[in-house]
C-alpha positions, 0 to 999 in steps of 0.5 A: 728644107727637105733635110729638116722634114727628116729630121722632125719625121724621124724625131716624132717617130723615134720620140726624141729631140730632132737636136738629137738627130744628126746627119751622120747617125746610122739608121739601124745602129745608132738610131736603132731602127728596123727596115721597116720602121725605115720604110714607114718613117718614108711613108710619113715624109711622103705624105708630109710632101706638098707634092704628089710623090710616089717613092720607089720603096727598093730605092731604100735598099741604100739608104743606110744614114740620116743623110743618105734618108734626106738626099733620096727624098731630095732626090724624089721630090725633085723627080716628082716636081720635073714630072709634074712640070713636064705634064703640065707642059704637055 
């Protein structure tokens, strides 16, 4: 799922076809992206987030592909979501 709201986030942004965005492009050299370009297409999957996530934009500094974009939300939605279930435990 968070792999697809990638996709379509980067195809929207990019103008093309989310059928022609694949998980190993490189950001920059094959979809010709600057890193700031790359921190606001984060921005637009953060928002498109159904829950409140704050990203850590040096956690980006790593992120060099399609995939690498799709596991750091992965990652950054499922931290969210335990801190949110953890303060509605406490």
């Amino acid at each position: 799922m968070q792999s697809t709201r990638v996709h379509h986030v980067l195809a929207h942004h990019l103008g093309r076809p989310s059928s022609t965005i694949h998980p190993w492009q490189d950001l920059e050299r094959d979809l010709e992206m600057t890193p700031l370009e790359v921190v606001l297409v984060a921005l637009e999957i953060e928002a498109a987030e159904d829950v409140d996530i704050d990203i850590d934009i040096a956690g980006l500094d790593g992120v060099r592909t399609v995939r690498d974009l799709s596991t750091f939300f992965a990652r950054e939605v499922a931290r969210a979501r335990c801190a949110r279930m953890d303060l509605d435990v406490a």
